[in-house]
C-alpha positions, 0 to 999 in steps of 0.5 A, spaced: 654 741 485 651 737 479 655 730 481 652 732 487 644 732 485 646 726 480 647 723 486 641 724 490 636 723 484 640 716 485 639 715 492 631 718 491 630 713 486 632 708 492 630 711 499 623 710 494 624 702 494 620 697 499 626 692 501 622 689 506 620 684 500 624 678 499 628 679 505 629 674 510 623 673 514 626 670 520 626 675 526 632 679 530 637 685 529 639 691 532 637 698 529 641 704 532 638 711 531 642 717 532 639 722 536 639 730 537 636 729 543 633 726 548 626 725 548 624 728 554 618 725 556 614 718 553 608 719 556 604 722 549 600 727 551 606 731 552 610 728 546 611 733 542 619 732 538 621 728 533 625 723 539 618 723 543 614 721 538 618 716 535 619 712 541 612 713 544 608 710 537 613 704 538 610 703 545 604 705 543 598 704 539 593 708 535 585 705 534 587 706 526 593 709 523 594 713 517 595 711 510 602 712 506 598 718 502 597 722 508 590 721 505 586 723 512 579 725 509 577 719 508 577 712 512 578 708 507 585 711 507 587 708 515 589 702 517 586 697 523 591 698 529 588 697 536 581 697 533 579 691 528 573 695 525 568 700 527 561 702 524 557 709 524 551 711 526 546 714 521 546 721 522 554 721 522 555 724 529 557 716 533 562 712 530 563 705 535 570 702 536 571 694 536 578 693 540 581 688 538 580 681 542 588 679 543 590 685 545 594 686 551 597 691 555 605 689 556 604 687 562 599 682 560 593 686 562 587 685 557 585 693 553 578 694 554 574 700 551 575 703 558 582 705 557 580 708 550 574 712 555 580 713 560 586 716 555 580 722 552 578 724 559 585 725 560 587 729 553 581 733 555 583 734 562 585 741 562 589 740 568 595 736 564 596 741 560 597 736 554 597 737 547 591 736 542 586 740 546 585 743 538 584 736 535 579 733 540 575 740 540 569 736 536 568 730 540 563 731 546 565 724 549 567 718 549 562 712 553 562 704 552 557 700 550 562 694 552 568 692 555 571 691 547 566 698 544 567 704 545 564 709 543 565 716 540 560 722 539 562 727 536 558 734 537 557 736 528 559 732 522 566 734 519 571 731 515 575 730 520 572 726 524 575 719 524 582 723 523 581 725 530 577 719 534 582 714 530 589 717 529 589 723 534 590 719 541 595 714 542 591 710 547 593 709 555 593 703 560 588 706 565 589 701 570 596 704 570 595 712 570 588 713 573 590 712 580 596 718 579 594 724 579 594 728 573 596 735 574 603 731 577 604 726 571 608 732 566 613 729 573 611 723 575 610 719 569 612 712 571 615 707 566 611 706 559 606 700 558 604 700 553 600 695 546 605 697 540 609 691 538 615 694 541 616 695 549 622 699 553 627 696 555 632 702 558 631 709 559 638 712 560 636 720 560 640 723 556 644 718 553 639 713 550 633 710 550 632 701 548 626 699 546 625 692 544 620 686 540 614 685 544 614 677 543 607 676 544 604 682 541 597 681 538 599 684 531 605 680 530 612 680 533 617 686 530 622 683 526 626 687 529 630 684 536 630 692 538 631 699 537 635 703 540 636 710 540 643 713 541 644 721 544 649 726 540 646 733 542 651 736 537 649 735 529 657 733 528 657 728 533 651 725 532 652 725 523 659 722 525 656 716 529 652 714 522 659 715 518 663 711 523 658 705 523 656 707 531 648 707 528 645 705 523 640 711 521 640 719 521 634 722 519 636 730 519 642 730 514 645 736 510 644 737 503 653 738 505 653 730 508 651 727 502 658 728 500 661 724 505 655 718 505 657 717 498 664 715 500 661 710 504 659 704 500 655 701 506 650 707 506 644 710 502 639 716 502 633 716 503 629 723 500 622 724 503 617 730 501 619 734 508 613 735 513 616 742 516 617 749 514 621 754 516 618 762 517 620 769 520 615 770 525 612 777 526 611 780 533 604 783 532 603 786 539 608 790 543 613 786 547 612 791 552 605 791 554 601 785 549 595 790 549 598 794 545 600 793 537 606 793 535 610 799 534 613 797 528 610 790 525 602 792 527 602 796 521 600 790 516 604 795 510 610 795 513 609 786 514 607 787 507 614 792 505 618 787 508 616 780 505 617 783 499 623 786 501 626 779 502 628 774 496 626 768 498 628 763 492 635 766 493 636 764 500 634 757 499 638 756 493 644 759 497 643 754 504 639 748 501 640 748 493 636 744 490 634 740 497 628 746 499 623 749 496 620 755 498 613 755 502 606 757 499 603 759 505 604 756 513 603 749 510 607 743 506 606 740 499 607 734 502 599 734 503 594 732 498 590 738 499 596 743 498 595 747 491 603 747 489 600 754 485 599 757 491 603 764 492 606 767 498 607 776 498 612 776 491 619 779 492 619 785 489 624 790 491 621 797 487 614 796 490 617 794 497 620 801 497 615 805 494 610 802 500 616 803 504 616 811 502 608 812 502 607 810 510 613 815 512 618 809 512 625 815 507 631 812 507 636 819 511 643 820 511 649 817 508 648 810 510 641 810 508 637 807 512 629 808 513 626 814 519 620 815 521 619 821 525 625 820 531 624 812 530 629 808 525 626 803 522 630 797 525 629 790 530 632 785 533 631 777 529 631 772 534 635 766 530 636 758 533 642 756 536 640 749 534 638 751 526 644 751 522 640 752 516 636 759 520 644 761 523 645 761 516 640 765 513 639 770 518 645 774 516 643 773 508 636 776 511 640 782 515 644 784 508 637 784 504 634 788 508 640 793 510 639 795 502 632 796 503 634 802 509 633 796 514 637 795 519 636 788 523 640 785 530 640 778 529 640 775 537 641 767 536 639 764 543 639 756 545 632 754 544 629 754 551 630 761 552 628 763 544 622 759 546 621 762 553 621 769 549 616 767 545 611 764 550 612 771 553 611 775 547 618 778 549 620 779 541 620 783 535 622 777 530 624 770 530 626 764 525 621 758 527 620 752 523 613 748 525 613 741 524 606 738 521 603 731 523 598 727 518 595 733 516 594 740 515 589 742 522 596 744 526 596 750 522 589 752 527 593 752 533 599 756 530 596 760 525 589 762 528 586 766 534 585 760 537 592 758 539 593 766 542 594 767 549 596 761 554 598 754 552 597 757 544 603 756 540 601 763 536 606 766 539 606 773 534 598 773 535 596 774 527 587 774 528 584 774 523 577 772 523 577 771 516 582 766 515 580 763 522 573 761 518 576 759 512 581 756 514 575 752 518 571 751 512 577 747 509 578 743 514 570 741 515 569 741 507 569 734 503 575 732 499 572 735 493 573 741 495 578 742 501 583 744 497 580 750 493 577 752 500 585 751 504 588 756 498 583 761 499 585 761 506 593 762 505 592 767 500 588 771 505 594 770 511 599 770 505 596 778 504 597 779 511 603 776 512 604 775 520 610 771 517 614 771 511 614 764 510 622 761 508 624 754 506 620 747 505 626 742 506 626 735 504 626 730 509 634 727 508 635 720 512 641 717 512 640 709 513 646 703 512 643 698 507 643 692 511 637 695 514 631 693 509 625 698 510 618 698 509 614 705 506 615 710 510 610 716 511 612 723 509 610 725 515 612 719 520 618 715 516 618 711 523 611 708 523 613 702 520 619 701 524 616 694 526 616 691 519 623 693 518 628 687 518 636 686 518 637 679 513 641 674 518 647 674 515 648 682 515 647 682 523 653 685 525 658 684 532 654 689 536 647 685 535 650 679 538 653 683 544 647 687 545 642 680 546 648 678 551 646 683 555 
């Protein structure tokens, strides 16, 4: 194990490098990602895997994007994209959008401020059901002032503004979609037509999809010929392409495959702080009938008895070694505003059973396991199909538990039904992971009372009126003070523990070295795909067969 951690402080040292400088400027190349999955739709209101929002910010431009420090309060931070510049008005409640003169639709059409106008309406339709209901709440409407403003008027001032106009919204051809209707689009969606400087090519569903260089784009053709991205839907199949030389990227490697990578000289690791955090969620209402609480967990002593039942410093050192850390709350460090200090409910198993005691929790018979009354003191745990790092911890969690006098089912399900169960509120507990974006805002839909009920994604329904205006405070306030006020938050979600949060695992992206690579985004390694580059003499066979095609 220590030969392996001296490895990976090599390989971070190197996945932290700009290859880019100094390569052979002169374009062409194919990049193969391996994929886990297919993305399932490439219409980005509906985009929410990693496969979907890989493909779609390729095709796809945002008015500005967000800068490599993840800094998303100030604009200064963003960096042009459809939109060459934008002004304010003076109260702060108008921000105006110039569009890009050259930009043009794939298909050669001019964008004009109409199709900004048009992409908000239909974000905002509730009859497509999409995804950043949340985001876009703040903004009242979006008119156009000409055919290259468009204007976005925003109903208070919050430090969020410009994160929500700018980089919330990838922006749509109207003249493509306004004549579909749009409670058919989920089904329907025809072909991508996009600005972003790659086009699609090919959509195999399920097997692959191709995306290649946009020759005249606005902003500069990719340095890339295309990227494809390869579909293996099982994690062997999918790491043995990168090994075997069938893709040239994999981005969810294994603490275990970094020993394998280093036998193969024409790899490297790239190691990035990770984006996403793994929980056991509480079931807060009871399954049976969701107007009552719980019968176990809508006791708040008895969440708390459990979270400091479990050792989570433990169960990452056993299934991710140095490649996790445990959370401070429902949020990643990867953002400037998250106080690393910051603590969740601490293990300790003496106070944890005392509580268990004084709420009628006693542990009876020689197994000793906990009763209350006529009722054991045991649930089901719902564990992912698809998560080996959660397969393994169910079982680590069961036995911790066992010894406080817990008894714990484990029930692993294949991620359709695990998330059919939990829409339904048809459980008791299950292992989650959130994925977060350019900043901490998802914890409001999948922490608040406003991601209760349908289309929420607050599925053990925690409300609690006080973290939802803290939580909102810290959003609202300033950079001088947004990170006081997000601790002050998780430390009151912290003491109520809806969830016991479990590992932060760090992002492990297995590249061939021939690929040169621009700085990636903790949150979004992808998003300077375009500017990656192969130099001319490491082009292999397979691109040369691919541009014959």
């Amino acid at each position: 194990m220590k030969k392996l951690l001296a490895l990976s402080s090599i390989w971070w040292v190197l996945g932290c490098t700009d290859f880019s400088r100094g390569a052979d400027r002169e374009p062409g190349g194919t990049l193969v990602i391996s994929a886990l999955a297919d993305p399932g739709t490439l219409l980005p209101p509906f985009a929410t895997t990693n496969e979907a929002k890989q493909i779609t910010e390729q095709i796809y431009d945002y008015l500005a994007e967000v800068g490599s420090g993840l800094n998303t309060l100030d604009e200064k931070e963003f960096r042009p994209a459809l939109a060459d510049r934008w002004r304010w008005s003076s109260d702060s409640l108008m921000l105006a959008f110039h569009i890009n003169p050259r930009a043009k639709w794939h298909d050669g059409k001019d964008v004009t401020a109409r199709d900004v106008q048009f992409t908000f309406a239909l974000n905002k339709d509730p009859a497509l059901g999409g995804r950043l209901s949340t985001e876009l709440a703040n903004i009242d409407s979006v008119t156009v002032t000409d055919s290259l403003t468009a204007v976005f008027w925003f109903r208070q001032r919050l430090p969020t503004q410009f994160l929500d106009a700018a980089a919330q919204m990838l922006i749509l051809p109207a003249h493509q979609l306004e004549t579909i209707p749009v409670d058919s689009l989920r089904q329907t969606a025809p072909p991508p037509i996009g600005t972003g400087r790659f086009r699609l090519r090919r959509w195999d569903k399920g097997a692959s999809v191709e995306l290649v260089a946009d020759t005249s784009n606005y902003r500069g053709r990719a340095k890339l010929n295309r990227v494809i991205w390869s579909v293996a839907t099982e994690f062997t199949m999918a790491a043995t392409r990168l090994f075997s030389g069938d893709a040239d990227l994999f981005d969810v490697l294994r603490p275990e495959n970094l020993r394998e990578l280093a036998r193969h000289r024409n790899l490297r690791a790239i190691i990035l702080p990770g984006m996403d955090y793994a929980f056991l969620r509480f079931n807060l209402r009871d399954p049976a009938n969701a107007q009552r609480p719980h019968p176990l967990f809508g006791d708040r002593n008895l969440r708390r008895a459990i979270t400091m039942s479990i050792n989570r410093r433990t169960l990452v050192r056993s299934v991710l070694d140095t490649f996790a850390v445990v959370p401070v709350g429902p949020v990643v460090r990867a953002y400037p505003t998250t106080d690393p200090r910051g603590e969740q409910l601490p293990f300790d198993s003496a106070r944890a059973g005392h509580l268990l005691d004084s709420i009628g929790w006693i542990r009876r018979g020689a197994d000793g396991m906990r009763a209350k009354k006529n009722r054991d003191l045991a649930f089901t745990l719902v564990v992912p199909a698809s998560s080996l790092n959660r397969i393994r911890m169910g079982p680590l969690i069961q036995e911790q538990l066992r010894r406080m006098g817990i008894r714990v089912h484990l029930e692993q399900l294949d991620g359709a039904t695990q998330a059919d169960r939990e829409v339904r509120g048809a459980f008791d507990a299950s292992l989650d992971a959130w994925i977060m974006g350019s900043s901490p805002d998802g914890t409001k839909g999948a922490w608040t009372s406003s991601g209760i009920g349908k289309n929420g994604v607050n599925y053990g329904s925690y409300a609690n009126s006080t973290f939802d205006a803290l939580l909102d405070s810290a959003l609202w306030a300033g950079p001088a003070h947004a990170r006081d006020r997000f601790t002050k938050a998780y430390a009151v979600i912290n003491d109520d523990a809806p969830a016991i949060w479990l590992y932060e695992p760090r992002k492990i992206i297995g590249i061939h070295r021939r690929i040169r690579t621009s700085a990636m985004r903790p949150d979004a390694w992808w998003a300077g795909l375009a500017d990656w580059s192969i130099p001319p003499s490491e082009r292999i066979l397979r691109d040369r067969l691919l541009t014959r095609r």
